[in-house]
C-alpha positions as a Markdown table, in Angstrom:
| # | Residue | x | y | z |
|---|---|---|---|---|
| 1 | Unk | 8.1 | 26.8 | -25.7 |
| 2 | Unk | 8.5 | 24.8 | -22.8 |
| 3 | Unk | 6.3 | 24.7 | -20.0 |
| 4 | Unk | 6.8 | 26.0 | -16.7 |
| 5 | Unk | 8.3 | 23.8 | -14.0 |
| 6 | Unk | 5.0 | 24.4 | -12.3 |
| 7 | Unk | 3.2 | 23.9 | -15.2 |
| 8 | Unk | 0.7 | 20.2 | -16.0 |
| 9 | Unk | 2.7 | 17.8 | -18.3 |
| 10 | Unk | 1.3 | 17.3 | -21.4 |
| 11 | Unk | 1.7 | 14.5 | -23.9 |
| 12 | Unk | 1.3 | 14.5 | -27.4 |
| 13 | Unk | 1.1 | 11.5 | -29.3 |
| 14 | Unk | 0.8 | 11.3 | -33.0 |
| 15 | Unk | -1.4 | 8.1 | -33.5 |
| 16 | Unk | -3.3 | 6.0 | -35.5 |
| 17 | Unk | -2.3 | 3.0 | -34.8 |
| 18 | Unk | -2.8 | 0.4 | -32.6 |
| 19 | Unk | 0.7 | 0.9 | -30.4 |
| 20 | Unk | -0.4 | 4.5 | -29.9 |
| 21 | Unk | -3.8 | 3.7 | -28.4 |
| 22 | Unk | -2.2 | 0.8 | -26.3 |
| 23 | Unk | 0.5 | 3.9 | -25.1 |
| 24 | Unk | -2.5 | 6.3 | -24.8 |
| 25 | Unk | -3.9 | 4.1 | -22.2 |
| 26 | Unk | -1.1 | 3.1 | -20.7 |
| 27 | Unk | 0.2 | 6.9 | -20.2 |
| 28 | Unk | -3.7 | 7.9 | -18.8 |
| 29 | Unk | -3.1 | 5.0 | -16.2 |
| 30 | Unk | 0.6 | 5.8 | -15.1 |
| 31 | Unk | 0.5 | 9.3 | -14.9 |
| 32 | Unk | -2.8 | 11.1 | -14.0 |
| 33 | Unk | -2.3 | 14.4 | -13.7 |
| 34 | Unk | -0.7 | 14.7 | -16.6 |
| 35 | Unk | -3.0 | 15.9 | -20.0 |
| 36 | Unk | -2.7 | 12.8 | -22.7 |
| 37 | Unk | -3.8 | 14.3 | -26.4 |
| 38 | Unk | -3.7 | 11.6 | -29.1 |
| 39 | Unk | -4.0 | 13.3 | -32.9 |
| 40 | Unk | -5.5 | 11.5 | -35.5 |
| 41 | Unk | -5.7 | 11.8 | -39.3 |
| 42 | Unk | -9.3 | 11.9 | -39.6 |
| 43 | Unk | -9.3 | 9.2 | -42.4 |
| 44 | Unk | -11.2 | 6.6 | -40.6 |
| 45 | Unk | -15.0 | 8.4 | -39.8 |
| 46 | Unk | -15.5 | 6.5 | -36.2 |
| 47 | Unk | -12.1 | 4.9 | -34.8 |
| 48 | Unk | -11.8 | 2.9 | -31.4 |
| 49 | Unk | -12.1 | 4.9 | -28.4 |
| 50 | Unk | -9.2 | 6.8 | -26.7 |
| 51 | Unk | -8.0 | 6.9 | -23.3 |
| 52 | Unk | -7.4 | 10.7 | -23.1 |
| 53 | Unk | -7.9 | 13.7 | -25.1 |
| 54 | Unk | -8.0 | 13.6 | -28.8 |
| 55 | Unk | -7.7 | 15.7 | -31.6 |
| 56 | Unk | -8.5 | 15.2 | -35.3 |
| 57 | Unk | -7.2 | 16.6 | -38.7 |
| 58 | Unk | -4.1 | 17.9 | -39.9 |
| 59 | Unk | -1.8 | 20.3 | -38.3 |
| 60 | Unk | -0.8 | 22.4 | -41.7 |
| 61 | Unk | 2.6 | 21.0 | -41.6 |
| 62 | Unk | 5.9 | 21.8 | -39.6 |
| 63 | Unk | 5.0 | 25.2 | -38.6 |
| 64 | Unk | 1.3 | 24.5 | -37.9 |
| 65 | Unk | 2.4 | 21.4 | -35.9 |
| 66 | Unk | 5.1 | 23.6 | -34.2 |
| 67 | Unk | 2.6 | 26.4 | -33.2 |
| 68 | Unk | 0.4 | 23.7 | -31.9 |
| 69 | Unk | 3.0 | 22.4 | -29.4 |
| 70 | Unk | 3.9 | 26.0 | -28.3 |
| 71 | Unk | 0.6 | 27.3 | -27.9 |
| 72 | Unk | -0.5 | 23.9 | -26.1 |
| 73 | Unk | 2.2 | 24.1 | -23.8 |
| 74 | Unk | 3.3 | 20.3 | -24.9 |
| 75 | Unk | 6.4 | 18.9 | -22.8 |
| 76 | Unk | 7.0 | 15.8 | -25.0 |
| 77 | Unk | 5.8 | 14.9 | -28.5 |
| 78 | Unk | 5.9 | 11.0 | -29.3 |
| 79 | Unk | 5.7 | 9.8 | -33.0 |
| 80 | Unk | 3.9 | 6.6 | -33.0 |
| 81 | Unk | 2.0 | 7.2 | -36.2 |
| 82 | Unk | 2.7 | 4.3 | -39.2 |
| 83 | Unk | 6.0 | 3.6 | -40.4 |
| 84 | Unk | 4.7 | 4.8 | -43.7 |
| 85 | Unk | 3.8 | 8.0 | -42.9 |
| 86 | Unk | 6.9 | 9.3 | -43.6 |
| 87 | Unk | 5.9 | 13.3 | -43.9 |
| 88 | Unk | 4.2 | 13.5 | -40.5 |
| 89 | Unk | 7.2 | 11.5 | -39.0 |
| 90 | Unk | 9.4 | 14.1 | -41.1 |
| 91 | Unk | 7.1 | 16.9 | -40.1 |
| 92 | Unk | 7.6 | 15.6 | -36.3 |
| 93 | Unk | 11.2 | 16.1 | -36.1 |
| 94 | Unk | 11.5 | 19.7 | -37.3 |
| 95 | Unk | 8.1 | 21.0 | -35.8 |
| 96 | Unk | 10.0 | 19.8 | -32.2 |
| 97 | Unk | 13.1 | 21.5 | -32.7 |
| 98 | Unk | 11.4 | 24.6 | -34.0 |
| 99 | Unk | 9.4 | 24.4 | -30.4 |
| 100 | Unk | 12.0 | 23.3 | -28.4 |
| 101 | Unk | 10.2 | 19.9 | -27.4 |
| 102 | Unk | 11.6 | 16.7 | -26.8 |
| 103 | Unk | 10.8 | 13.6 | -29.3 |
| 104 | Unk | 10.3 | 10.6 | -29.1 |
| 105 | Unk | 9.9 | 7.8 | -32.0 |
| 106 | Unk | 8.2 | 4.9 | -31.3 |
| 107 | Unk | 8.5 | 2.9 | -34.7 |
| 108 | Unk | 7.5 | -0.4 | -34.8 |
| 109 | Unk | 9.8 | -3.3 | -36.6 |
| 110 | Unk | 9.2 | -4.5 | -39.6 |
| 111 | Unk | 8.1 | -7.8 | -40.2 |
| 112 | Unk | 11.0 | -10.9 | -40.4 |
| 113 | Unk | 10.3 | -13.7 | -42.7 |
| 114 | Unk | 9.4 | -16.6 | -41.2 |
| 115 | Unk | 9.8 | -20.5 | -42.2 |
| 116 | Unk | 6.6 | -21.5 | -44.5 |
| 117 | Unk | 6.3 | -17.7 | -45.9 |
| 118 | Unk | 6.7 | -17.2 | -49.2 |
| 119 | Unk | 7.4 | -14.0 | -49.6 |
| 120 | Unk | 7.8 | -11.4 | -53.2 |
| 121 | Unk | 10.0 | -8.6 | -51.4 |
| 122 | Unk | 9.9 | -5.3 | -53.8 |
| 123 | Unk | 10.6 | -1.8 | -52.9 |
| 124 | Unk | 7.9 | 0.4 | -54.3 |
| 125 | Unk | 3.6 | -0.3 | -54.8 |
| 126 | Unk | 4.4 | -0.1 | -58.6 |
| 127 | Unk | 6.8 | -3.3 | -58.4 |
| 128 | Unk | 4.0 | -4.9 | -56.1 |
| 129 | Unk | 1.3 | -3.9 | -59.0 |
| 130 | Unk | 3.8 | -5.7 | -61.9 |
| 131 | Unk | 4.7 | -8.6 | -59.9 |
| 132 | Unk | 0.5 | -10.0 | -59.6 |
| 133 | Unk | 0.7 | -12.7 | -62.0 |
| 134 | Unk | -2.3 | -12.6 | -65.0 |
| 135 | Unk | -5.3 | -13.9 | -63.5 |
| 136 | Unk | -4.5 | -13.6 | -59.7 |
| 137 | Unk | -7.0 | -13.4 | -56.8 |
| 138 | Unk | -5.2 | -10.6 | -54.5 |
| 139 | Unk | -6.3 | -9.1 | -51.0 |
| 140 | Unk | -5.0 | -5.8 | -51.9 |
| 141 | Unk | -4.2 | -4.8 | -47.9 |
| 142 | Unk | -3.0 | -1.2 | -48.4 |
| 143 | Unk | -4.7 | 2.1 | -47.5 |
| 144 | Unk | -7.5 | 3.5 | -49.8 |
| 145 | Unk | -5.0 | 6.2 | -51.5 |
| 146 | Unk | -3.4 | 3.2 | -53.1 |
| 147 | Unk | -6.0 | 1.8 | -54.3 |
| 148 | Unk | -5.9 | 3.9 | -57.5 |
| 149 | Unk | -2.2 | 2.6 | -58.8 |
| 150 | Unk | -3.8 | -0.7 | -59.4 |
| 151 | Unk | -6.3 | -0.1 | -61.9 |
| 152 | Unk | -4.4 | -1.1 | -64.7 |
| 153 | Unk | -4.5 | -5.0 | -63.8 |
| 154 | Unk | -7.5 | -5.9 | -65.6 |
| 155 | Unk | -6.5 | -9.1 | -65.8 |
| 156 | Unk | -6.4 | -9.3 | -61.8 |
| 157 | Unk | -9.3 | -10.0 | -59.2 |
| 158 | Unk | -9.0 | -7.5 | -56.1 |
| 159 | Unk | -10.4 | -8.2 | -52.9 |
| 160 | Unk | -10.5 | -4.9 | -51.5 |
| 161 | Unk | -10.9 | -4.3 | -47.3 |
| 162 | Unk | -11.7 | -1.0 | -45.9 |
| 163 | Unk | -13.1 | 0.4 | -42.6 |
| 164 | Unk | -15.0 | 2.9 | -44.1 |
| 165 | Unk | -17.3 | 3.2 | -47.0 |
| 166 | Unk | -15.5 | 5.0 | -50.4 |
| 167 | Unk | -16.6 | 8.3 | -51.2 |
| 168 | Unk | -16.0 | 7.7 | -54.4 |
| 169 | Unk | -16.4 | 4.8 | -56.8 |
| 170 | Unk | -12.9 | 2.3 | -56.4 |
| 171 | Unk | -11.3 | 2.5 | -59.8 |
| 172 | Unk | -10.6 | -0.7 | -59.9 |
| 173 | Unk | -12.0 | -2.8 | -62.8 |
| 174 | Unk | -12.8 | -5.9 | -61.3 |
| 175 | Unk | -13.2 | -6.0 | -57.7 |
| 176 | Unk | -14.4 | -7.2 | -54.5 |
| 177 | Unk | -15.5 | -4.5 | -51.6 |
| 178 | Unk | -15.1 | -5.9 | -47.9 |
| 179 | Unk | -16.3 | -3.3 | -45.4 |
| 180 | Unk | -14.7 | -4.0 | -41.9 |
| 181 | Unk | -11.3 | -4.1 | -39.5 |
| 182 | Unk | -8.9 | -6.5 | -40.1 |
| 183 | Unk | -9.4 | -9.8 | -38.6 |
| 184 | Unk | -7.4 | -10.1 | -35.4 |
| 185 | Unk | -6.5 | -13.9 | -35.3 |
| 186 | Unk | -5.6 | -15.9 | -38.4 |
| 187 | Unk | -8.5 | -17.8 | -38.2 |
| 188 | Unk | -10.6 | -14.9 | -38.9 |
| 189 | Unk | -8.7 | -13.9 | -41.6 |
| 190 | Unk | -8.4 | -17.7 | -43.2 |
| 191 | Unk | -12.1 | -17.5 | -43.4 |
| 192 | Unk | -11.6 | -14.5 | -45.7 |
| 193 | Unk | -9.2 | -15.6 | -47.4 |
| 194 | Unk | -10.9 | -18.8 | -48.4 |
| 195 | Unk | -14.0 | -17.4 | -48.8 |
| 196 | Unk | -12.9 | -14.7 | -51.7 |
| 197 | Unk | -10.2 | -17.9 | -53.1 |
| 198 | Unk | -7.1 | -15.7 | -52.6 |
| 199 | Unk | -3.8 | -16.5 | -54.0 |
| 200 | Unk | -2.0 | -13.4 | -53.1 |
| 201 | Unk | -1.9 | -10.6 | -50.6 |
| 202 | Unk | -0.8 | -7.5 | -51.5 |
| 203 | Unk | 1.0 | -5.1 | -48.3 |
| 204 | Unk | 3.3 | -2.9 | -47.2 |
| 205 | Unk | 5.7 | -4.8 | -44.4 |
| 206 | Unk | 4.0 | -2.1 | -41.8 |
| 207 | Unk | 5.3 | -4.1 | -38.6 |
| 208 | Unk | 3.2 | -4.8 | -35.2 |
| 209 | Unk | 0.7 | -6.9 | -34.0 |
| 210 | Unk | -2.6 | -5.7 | -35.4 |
| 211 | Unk | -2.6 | -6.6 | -39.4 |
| 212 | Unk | 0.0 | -9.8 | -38.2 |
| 213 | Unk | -2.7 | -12.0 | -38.7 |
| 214 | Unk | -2.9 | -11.9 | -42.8 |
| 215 | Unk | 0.5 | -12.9 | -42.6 |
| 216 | Unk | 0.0 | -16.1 | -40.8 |
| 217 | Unk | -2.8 | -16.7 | -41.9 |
| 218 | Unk | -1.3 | -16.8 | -45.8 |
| 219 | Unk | 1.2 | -19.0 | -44.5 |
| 220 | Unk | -1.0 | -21.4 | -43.3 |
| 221 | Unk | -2.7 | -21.7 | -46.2 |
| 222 | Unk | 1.0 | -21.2 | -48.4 |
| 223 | Unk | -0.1 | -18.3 | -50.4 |
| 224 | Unk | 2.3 | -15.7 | -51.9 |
| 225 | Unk | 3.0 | -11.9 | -50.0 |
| 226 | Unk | 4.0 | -9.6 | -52.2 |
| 227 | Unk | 5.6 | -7.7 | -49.8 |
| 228 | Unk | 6.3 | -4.0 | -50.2 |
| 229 | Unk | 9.4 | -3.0 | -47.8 |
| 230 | Unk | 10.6 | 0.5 | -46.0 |
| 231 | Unk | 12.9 | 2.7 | -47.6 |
| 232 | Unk | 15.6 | 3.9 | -45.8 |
């Protein structure tokens, strides 16, 4: 349901991710009186503050998602969450049509090769797993649900980075636990890489700015990205 002519704008963003914080803000500065809600996951335990409102946990898929815009009275639902989360980008376009709210996607392009990467393009996280050669060190960059696919490499090293504690025990047989954010210059994240002696990064080509800095950084030092692409 749409709100009233008279009625306050209001702005949904799907987030989690650093364009829809740097949107979040820039929406709170531009247009005041209208109501800014970001909606998170919930994965990560504390995340960077907000500009605006923001709401946490799932919505119960398309219909809870569309009751939430109609009962909200949201005017315009932006999708900025990761280009990998394809089922609340999927959930997105149905829960607005089913509310009658207008869309917009904010996806951010994939990354381009450049000169001096060296790059093992595959399609799925199971061709990434086969493709470690025996004995590798590997930044396994990926988000903690993935982590499980790779226990079978026992012959690999896995240098393994995460905001947050695990709950559980990581399944992985050998294995280095970094707690922290991604570094955000390549410098940083040369310092990591040396200090673990990496020889290969394992990620999903996720696009933007914020986890950029791996990807220079191996380049610099002329280490191999096995680089898991987008379906279409």
């Amino acid at each position: 349901m749409l709100a009233s002519a008279a009625s306050p704008e209001i702005i949904l963003i799907l987030g989690g991710t650093r364009e829809a914080a740097d949107l979040a803000k820039e929406l709170v500065a531009s247009k005041p009186e209208t109501r800014i809600i970001t909606s998170l996951a919930g994965r990560t335990k504390e995340p960077a503050p907000l500009a605006g409102e923001v709401r946490t946990g799932g919505f119960g898929g398309i219909e809870g998602l569309a009751r939430y815009l109609s009962e909200n009275r949201v005017t315009q639902l932006i999708d900025a969450t990761h280009p990998f989360a394809r089922q609340i980008s999927a959930n997105a376009v149905e829960a607005a049509k089913q509310a009658g709210v207008p869309l917009d996607i904010c996806t951010r392009k994939p990354w381009a090769r450049q000169p001096g990467d060296t790059w093992i393009e595959v399609e799925t996280l199971e061709q990434a797993r086969d493709a470690i050669p025996p004995r590798a060190r590997v930044l396994l960059a990926l988000g903690s649900q993935h982590i499980g696919l790779f226990a079978s490499r026992e012959d690999v090293h896995f240098v393994v980075r995460m905001i947050d504690p695990p709950e559980e025990p990581l399944e992985l047989p050998d294995h280095a636990l970094v707690l922290g954010r991604p570094g955000d210059t390549p410098t940083v994240e040369t310092m990591l890489l040396i200090a673990h002696s990496i020889t290969h990064i394992v990620c999903r080509n996720s696009g933007g700015k914020a986890a950029y800095a791996k990807i220079e950084a191996a380049r610099d030092l002329g280490l191999s990205v096995i680089m898991v692409g987008r379906k279409a």
